[in-house]
BAKESE-10705 format. One record per residue (C-alpha): chain; residue in one letter; x, y, z; residue number from 1. Coordinates in steps of 0.2 Angstrom, whole numbers, plus 5000, padded with zeros to 4 digits. Example, Ala and Ser with C-alpha at 12.3 -4.5 7.8 and 13.67 -1.06 7.14 Angstrom:
% residues 2
{"A","A",{5062,4978,5039},1},
{"A","S",{5068,4995,5036},2},
END
This chain:
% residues 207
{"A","X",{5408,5313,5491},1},
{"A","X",{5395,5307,5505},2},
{"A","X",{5397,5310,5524},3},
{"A","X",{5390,5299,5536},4},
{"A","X",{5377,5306,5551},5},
{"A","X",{5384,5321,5558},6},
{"A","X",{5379,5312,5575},7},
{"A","X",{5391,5296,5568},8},
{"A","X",{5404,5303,5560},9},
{"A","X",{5410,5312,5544},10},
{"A","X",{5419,5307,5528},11},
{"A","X",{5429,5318,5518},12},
{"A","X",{5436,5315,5500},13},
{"A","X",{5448,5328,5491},14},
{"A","X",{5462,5328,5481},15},
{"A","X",{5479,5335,5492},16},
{"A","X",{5488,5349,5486},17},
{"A","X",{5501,5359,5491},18},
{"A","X",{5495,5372,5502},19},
{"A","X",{5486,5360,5513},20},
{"A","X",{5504,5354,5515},21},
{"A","X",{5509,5373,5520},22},
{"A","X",{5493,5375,5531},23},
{"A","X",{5498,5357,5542},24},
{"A","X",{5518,5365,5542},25},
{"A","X",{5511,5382,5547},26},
{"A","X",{5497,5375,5562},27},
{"A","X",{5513,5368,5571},28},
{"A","X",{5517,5382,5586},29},
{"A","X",{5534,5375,5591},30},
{"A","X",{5541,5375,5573},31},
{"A","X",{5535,5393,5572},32},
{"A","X",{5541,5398,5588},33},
{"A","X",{5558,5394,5584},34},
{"A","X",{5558,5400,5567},35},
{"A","X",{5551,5419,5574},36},
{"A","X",{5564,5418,5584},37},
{"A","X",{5578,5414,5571},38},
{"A","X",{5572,5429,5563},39},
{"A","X",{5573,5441,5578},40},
{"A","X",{5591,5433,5581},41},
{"A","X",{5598,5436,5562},42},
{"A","X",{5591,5455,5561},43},
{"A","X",{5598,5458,5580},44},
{"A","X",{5615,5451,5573},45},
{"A","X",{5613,5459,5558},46},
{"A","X",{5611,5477,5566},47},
{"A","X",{5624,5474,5578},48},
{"A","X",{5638,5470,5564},49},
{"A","X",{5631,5482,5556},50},
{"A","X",{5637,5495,5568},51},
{"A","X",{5654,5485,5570},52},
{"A","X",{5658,5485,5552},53},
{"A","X",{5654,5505,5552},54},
{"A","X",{5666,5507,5566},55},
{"A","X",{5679,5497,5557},56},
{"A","X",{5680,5507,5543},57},
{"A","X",{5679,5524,5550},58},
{"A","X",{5694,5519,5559},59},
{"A","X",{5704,5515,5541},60},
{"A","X",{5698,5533,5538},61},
{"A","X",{5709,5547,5544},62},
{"A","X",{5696,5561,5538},63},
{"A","X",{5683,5553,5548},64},
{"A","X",{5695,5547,5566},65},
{"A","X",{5710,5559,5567},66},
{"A","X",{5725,5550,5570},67},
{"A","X",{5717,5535,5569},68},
{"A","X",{5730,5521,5564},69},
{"A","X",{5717,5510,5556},70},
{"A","X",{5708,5495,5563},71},
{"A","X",{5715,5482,5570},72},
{"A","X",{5714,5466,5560},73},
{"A","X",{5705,5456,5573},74},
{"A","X",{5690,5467,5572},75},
{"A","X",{5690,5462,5551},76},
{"A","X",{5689,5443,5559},77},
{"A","X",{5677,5447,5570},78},
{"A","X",{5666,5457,5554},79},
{"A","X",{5668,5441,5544},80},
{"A","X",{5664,5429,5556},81},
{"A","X",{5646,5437,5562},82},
{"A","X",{5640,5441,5543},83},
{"A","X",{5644,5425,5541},84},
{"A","X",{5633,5417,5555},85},
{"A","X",{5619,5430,5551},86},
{"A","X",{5618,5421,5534},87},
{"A","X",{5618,5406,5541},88},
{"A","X",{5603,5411,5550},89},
{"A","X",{5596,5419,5534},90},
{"A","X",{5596,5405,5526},91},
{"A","X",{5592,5392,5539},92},
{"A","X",{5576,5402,5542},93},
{"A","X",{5573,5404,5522},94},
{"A","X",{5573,5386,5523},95},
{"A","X",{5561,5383,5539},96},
{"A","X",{5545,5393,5529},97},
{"A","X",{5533,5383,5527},98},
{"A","X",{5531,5387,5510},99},
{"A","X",{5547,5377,5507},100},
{"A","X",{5545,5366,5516},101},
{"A","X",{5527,5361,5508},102},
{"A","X",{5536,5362,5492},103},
{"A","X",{5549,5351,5497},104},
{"A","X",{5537,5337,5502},105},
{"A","X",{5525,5337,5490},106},
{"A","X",{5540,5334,5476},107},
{"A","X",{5549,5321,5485},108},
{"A","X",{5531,5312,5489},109},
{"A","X",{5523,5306,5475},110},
{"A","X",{5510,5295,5482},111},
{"A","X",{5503,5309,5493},112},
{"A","X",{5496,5313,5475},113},
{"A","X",{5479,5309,5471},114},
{"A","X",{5461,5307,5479},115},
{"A","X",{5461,5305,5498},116},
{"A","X",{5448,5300,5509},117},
{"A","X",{5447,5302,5529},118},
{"A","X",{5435,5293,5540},119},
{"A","X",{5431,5305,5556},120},
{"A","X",{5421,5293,5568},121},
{"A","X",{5415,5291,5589},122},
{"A","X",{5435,5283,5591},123},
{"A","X",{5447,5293,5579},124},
{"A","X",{5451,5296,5561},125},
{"A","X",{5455,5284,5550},126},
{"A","X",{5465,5292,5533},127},
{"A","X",{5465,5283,5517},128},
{"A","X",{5480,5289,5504},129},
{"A","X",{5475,5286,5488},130},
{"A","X",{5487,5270,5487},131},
{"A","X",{5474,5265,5498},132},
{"A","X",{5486,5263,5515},133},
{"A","X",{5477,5268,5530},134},
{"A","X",{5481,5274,5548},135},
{"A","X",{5472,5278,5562},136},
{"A","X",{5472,5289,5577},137},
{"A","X",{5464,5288,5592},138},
{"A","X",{5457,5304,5601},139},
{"A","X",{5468,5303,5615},140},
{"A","X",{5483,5305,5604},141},
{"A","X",{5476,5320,5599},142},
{"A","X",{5477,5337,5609},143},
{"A","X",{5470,5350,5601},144},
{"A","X",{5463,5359,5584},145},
{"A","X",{5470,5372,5574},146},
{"A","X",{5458,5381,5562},147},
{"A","X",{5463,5389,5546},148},
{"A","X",{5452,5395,5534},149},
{"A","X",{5451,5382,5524},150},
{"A","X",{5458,5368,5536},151},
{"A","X",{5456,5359,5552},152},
{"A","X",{5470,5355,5558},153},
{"A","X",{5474,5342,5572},154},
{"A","X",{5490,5343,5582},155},
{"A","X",{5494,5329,5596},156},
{"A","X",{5503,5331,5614},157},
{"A","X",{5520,5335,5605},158},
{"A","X",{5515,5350,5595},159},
{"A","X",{5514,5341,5578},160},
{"A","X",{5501,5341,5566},161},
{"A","X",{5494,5324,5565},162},
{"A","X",{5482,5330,5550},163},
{"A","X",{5473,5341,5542},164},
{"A","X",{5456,5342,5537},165},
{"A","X",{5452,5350,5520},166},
{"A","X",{5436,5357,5522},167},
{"A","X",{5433,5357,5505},168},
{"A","X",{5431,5338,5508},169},
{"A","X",{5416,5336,5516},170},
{"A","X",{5401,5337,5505},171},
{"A","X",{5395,5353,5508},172},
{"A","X",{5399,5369,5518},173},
{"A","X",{5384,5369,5530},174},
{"A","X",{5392,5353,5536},175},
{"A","X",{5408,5363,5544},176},
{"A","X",{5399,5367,5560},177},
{"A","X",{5395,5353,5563},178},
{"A","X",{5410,5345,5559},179},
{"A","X",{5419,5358,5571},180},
{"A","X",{5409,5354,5584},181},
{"A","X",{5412,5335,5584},182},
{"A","X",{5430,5337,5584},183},
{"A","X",{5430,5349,5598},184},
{"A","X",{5418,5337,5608},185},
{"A","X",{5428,5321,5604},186},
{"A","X",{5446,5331,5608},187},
{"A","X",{5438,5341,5624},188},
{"A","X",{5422,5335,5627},189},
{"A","X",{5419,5356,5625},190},
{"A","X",{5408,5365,5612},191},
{"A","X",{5422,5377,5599},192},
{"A","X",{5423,5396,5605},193},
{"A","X",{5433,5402,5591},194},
{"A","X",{5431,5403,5571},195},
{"A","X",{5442,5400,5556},196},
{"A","X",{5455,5414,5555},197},
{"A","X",{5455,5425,5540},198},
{"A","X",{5471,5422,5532},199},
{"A","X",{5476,5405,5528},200},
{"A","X",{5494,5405,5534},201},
{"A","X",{5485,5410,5553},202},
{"A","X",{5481,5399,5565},203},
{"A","X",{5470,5397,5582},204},
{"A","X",{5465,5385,5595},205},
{"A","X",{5449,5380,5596},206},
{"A","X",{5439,5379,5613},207},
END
Protein backbone atom coordinates (compact mmCIF):
# COMPACT_ATOMS: atom_id res chain seq x y z
CA UNK A 1 0.00 0.00 0.00
CA UNK A 2 1.49 3.58 -0.60
CA UNK A 3 -0.14 7.07 -0.14
CA UNK A 4 0.74 9.89 -2.17
CA UNK A 5 1.88 13.46 -0.25
CA UNK A 6 -0.66 14.08 2.45
CA UNK A 7 -0.46 17.67 0.68
CA UNK A 8 -1.58 15.78 -2.80
CA UNK A 9 -3.65 13.35 -1.89
CA UNK A 10 -4.04 9.79 -0.50
CA UNK A 11 -4.48 6.29 -1.77
CA UNK A 12 -5.99 3.65 0.10
CA UNK A 13 -6.01 -0.19 -0.84
CA UNK A 14 -8.13 -2.79 1.22
CA UNK A 15 -9.96 -5.63 0.86
CA UNK A 16 -14.11 -4.85 1.44
CA UNK A 17 -15.86 -6.70 3.90
CA UNK A 18 -19.04 -6.74 5.17
CA UNK A 19 -19.19 -4.40 8.06
CA UNK A 20 -17.74 -1.58 5.97
CA UNK A 21 -21.02 -2.42 4.04
CA UNK A 22 -22.95 -1.93 7.57
CA UNK A 23 -20.93 1.15 8.63
CA UNK A 24 -21.89 3.01 4.72
CA UNK A 25 -25.78 1.65 5.55
CA UNK A 26 -25.52 2.92 9.24
CA UNK A 27 -23.81 6.76 8.22
CA UNK A 28 -27.05 7.27 6.34
CA UNK A 29 -29.30 9.77 8.72
CA UNK A 30 -32.53 9.58 6.80
CA UNK A 31 -32.51 5.79 6.44
CA UNK A 32 -32.07 5.77 10.30
CA UNK A 33 -34.47 8.43 11.04
CA UNK A 34 -37.18 6.42 9.41
CA UNK A 35 -36.28 3.31 10.62
CA UNK A 36 -36.26 4.89 14.69
CA UNK A 37 -39.32 5.85 13.84
CA UNK A 38 -40.84 2.54 12.50
CA UNK A 39 -39.75 1.13 15.73
CA UNK A 40 -41.37 3.90 18.12
CA UNK A 41 -44.64 3.33 15.83
CA UNK A 42 -44.63 -0.71 16.07
CA UNK A 43 -44.15 -0.67 20.13
CA UNK A 44 -46.82 2.43 20.30
CA UNK A 45 -49.07 -0.06 18.35
CA UNK A 46 -48.14 -2.88 20.10
CA UNK A 47 -49.00 -1.39 23.69
CA UNK A 48 -52.07 0.16 22.38
CA UNK A 49 -53.63 -3.48 21.20
CA UNK A 50 -52.12 -4.70 23.82
CA UNK A 51 -54.62 -2.97 26.06
CA UNK A 52 -57.52 -3.55 23.49
CA UNK A 53 -56.99 -7.14 23.39
CA UNK A 54 -57.00 -7.15 27.45
CA UNK A 55 -60.38 -5.39 27.15
CA UNK A 56 -61.79 -7.83 24.84
CA UNK A 57 -61.36 -10.74 26.63
CA UNK A 58 -62.38 -9.43 30.12
CA UNK A 59 -65.48 -8.83 28.51
CA UNK A 60 -65.79 -12.75 27.27
CA UNK A 61 -65.28 -13.06 31.12
CA UNK A 62 -68.25 -12.95 33.35
CA UNK A 63 -66.07 -13.20 36.73
CA UNK A 64 -64.01 -10.45 35.57
CA UNK A 65 -67.12 -7.80 33.96
CA UNK A 66 -70.48 -8.82 35.66
CA UNK A 67 -73.17 -9.14 33.29
CA UNK A 68 -71.01 -8.58 30.62
CA UNK A 69 -72.60 -10.19 27.40
CA UNK A 70 -69.04 -10.78 25.78
CA UNK A 71 -67.37 -8.59 23.15
CA UNK A 72 -68.71 -7.61 20.33
CA UNK A 73 -67.13 -9.31 17.15
CA UNK A 74 -65.95 -6.14 15.59
CA UNK A 75 -63.53 -5.48 18.46
CA UNK A 76 -61.85 -9.37 17.58
CA UNK A 77 -61.47 -7.45 13.84
CA UNK A 78 -60.14 -4.74 15.05
CA UNK A 79 -57.47 -7.17 17.52
CA UNK A 80 -56.62 -8.96 14.19
CA UNK A 81 -56.12 -6.15 12.08
CA UNK A 82 -53.52 -3.99 14.42
CA UNK A 83 -51.29 -7.16 15.54
CA UNK A 84 -51.40 -7.66 12.09
CA UNK A 85 -49.92 -4.17 10.92
CA UNK A 86 -47.70 -4.19 14.19
CA UNK A 87 -45.86 -7.12 12.54
CA UNK A 88 -45.74 -5.70 9.50
CA UNK A 89 -43.82 -3.05 11.03
CA UNK A 90 -41.77 -5.63 13.00
CA UNK A 91 -40.70 -6.99 10.17
CA UNK A 92 -40.20 -4.26 7.82
CA UNK A 93 -37.89 -2.76 10.53
CA UNK A 94 -36.20 -6.27 10.92
CA UNK A 95 -35.51 -5.81 7.46
CA UNK A 96 -34.24 -2.03 7.40
CA UNK A 97 -31.06 -2.92 9.97
CA UNK A 98 -28.27 -2.37 8.61
CA UNK A 99 -26.89 -5.56 9.47
CA UNK A 100 -29.31 -7.13 6.90
CA UNK A 101 -29.13 -5.05 4.65
CA UNK A 102 -25.01 -5.32 4.56
CA UNK A 103 -25.57 -8.93 4.39
CA UNK A 104 -27.87 -8.84 1.60
CA UNK A 105 -25.56 -6.84 -0.64
CA UNK A 106 -22.54 -8.26 -0.15
CA UNK A 107 -24.19 -11.91 -1.12
CA UNK A 108 -25.84 -10.73 -4.11
CA UNK A 109 -22.59 -8.61 -5.11
CA UNK A 110 -19.89 -10.59 -5.99
CA UNK A 111 -17.60 -8.32 -7.73
CA UNK A 112 -17.49 -5.97 -4.54
CA UNK A 113 -15.30 -8.91 -3.47
CA UNK A 114 -11.70 -8.47 -3.53
CA UNK A 115 -8.84 -5.72 -3.26
CA UNK A 116 -10.07 -2.19 -3.73
CA UNK A 117 -8.19 0.85 -4.28
CA UNK A 118 -9.44 4.66 -3.86
CA UNK A 119 -7.59 7.65 -5.11
CA UNK A 120 -8.48 10.79 -2.76
CA UNK A 121 -6.85 13.89 -4.69
CA UNK A 122 -7.26 18.19 -4.88
CA UNK A 123 -10.62 17.26 -7.34
CA UNK A 124 -12.58 14.16 -5.68
CA UNK A 125 -12.07 10.58 -5.20
CA UNK A 126 -11.68 8.28 -7.77
CA UNK A 127 -12.48 4.28 -6.57
CA UNK A 128 -11.20 1.32 -8.24
CA UNK A 129 -13.29 -2.07 -7.73
CA UNK A 130 -11.12 -4.84 -7.99
CA UNK A 131 -12.57 -5.54 -11.60
CA UNK A 132 -10.84 -2.64 -12.13
CA UNK A 133 -14.09 -0.15 -13.03
CA UNK A 134 -13.66 3.24 -11.73
CA UNK A 135 -15.83 6.23 -10.73
CA UNK A 136 -15.35 9.42 -9.59
CA UNK A 137 -16.82 12.22 -7.55
CA UNK A 138 -16.18 15.49 -7.47
CA UNK A 139 -16.15 17.47 -4.07
CA UNK A 140 -19.04 19.35 -4.81
CA UNK A 141 -21.25 16.39 -4.84
CA UNK A 142 -20.27 15.56 -1.65
CA UNK A 143 -21.84 17.35 1.50
CA UNK A 144 -20.39 16.15 4.38
CA UNK A 145 -18.38 13.36 6.55
CA UNK A 146 -19.41 10.80 8.87
CA UNK A 147 -16.87 9.30 11.06
CA UNK A 148 -16.93 5.90 12.47
CA UNK A 149 -14.32 4.19 14.21
CA UNK A 150 -12.91 2.64 11.67
CA UNK A 151 -14.47 4.45 8.63
CA UNK A 152 -14.84 7.78 6.83
CA UNK A 153 -17.74 7.93 5.48
CA UNK A 154 -18.84 10.45 2.72
CA UNK A 155 -22.62 11.26 2.32
CA UNK A 156 -23.60 13.78 -0.70
CA UNK A 157 -26.67 16.48 -0.73
CA UNK A 158 -29.31 13.60 -0.63
CA UNK A 159 -28.41 11.98 2.57
CA UNK A 160 -26.71 8.96 0.86
CA UNK A 161 -23.39 7.54 1.57
CA UNK A 162 -21.35 8.10 -1.59
CA UNK A 163 -18.29 5.93 0.11
CA UNK A 164 -16.57 4.91 2.64
CA UNK A 165 -13.16 5.05 3.57
CA UNK A 166 -11.72 2.14 5.36
CA UNK A 167 -9.05 3.48 7.49
CA UNK A 168 -7.35 0.39 7.53
CA UNK A 169 -6.48 1.32 3.88
CA UNK A 170 -4.12 3.96 4.05
CA UNK A 171 -0.61 2.81 4.93
CA UNK A 172 -0.46 3.57 8.37
CA UNK A 173 -2.51 4.97 11.32
CA UNK A 174 -0.46 8.30 11.88
CA UNK A 175 -1.77 9.11 8.42
CA UNK A 176 -5.61 9.49 9.67
CA UNK A 177 -5.31 12.96 10.71
CA UNK A 178 -4.13 14.00 8.10
CA UNK A 179 -6.47 12.34 6.03
CA UNK A 180 -9.43 13.85 8.10
CA UNK A 181 -8.21 16.87 7.64
CA UNK A 182 -8.13 17.01 3.92
CA UNK A 183 -11.46 15.75 3.47
CA UNK A 184 -12.85 18.29 5.84
CA UNK A 185 -10.83 21.08 3.95
CA UNK A 186 -11.83 19.85 0.49
CA UNK A 187 -15.68 19.32 1.62
CA UNK A 188 -15.76 22.63 3.79
CA UNK A 189 -12.83 24.47 3.38
CA UNK A 190 -12.88 24.06 7.63
CA UNK A 191 -10.45 22.09 9.89
CA UNK A 192 -12.49 18.77 11.72
CA UNK A 193 -13.99 19.52 15.27
CA UNK A 194 -14.89 16.09 16.15
CA UNK A 195 -13.28 12.56 16.56
CA UNK A 196 -14.24 9.05 15.54
CA UNK A 197 -17.11 7.65 17.71
CA UNK A 198 -16.46 4.79 19.80
CA UNK A 199 -18.80 2.16 18.60
CA UNK A 200 -18.82 1.36 15.09
CA UNK A 201 -22.42 1.36 14.45
CA UNK A 202 -22.34 5.42 15.70
CA UNK A 203 -21.87 8.00 13.69
CA UNK A 204 -21.09 11.98 13.69
CA UNK A 205 -20.47 14.90 11.41
CA UNK A 206 -17.34 16.24 11.14
CA UNK A 207 -16.77 20.19 11.36
Amino acid sequence: MTSADPGAGFSLNYELQPDDLQDSIAARPQRKRQRTRLIFATVGWALIDAAFTAVTVALDLPSVVKNAEGAPSWMYVVDAAIWFFVACGAVTAWRMSPKRLSRRVWHSNSQLHGRHHDEVGPGGITWIAPDGTQMSTPWANIDYIRETENNLNLIDHHGATRSTLPKRGLPGPDLIPALREFLNHSVNGQPPTATPDSAADESKPLG
